[in-house]
C-alpha positions, 0 to 999 in steps of 0.5 A, spaced: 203 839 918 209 836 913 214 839 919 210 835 924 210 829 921 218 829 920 219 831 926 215 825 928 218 820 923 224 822 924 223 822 932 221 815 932 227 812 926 232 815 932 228 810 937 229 804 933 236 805 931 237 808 939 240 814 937 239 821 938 234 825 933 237 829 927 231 834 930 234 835 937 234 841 942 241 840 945 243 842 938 239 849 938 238 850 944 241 858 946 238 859 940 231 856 943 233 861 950 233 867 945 226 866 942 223 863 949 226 870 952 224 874 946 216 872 947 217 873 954 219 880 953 214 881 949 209 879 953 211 882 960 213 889 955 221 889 959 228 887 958 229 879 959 236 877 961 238 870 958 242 866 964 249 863 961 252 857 962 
């Protein structure tokens, strides 16, 4: 729940000094596509192939 609530907090300081949150996707995002193709290969028991950008 600690995480969640930083996340949260931290979201909500960016909308009220209109900037971008410290917890933004666009910083991690290949490493959110490896996982997301990680849990998919997992459940569909094959080789996911990741997309380049």
């Amino acid at each position: 729940m600690v995480d969640r609530a930083y996340s949260v907090t931290e979201m909500i300081s960016a909308i009220n000094e209109n900037r971008v949150p410290l917890t933004d996707i666009s910083v991690n995002i290949h490493s959110f596509a490896m996982i997301t193709a990680s849990l998919e290969s997992i459940e569909k028991r094959t080789e996911i192939q990741l997309k380049k950008n």
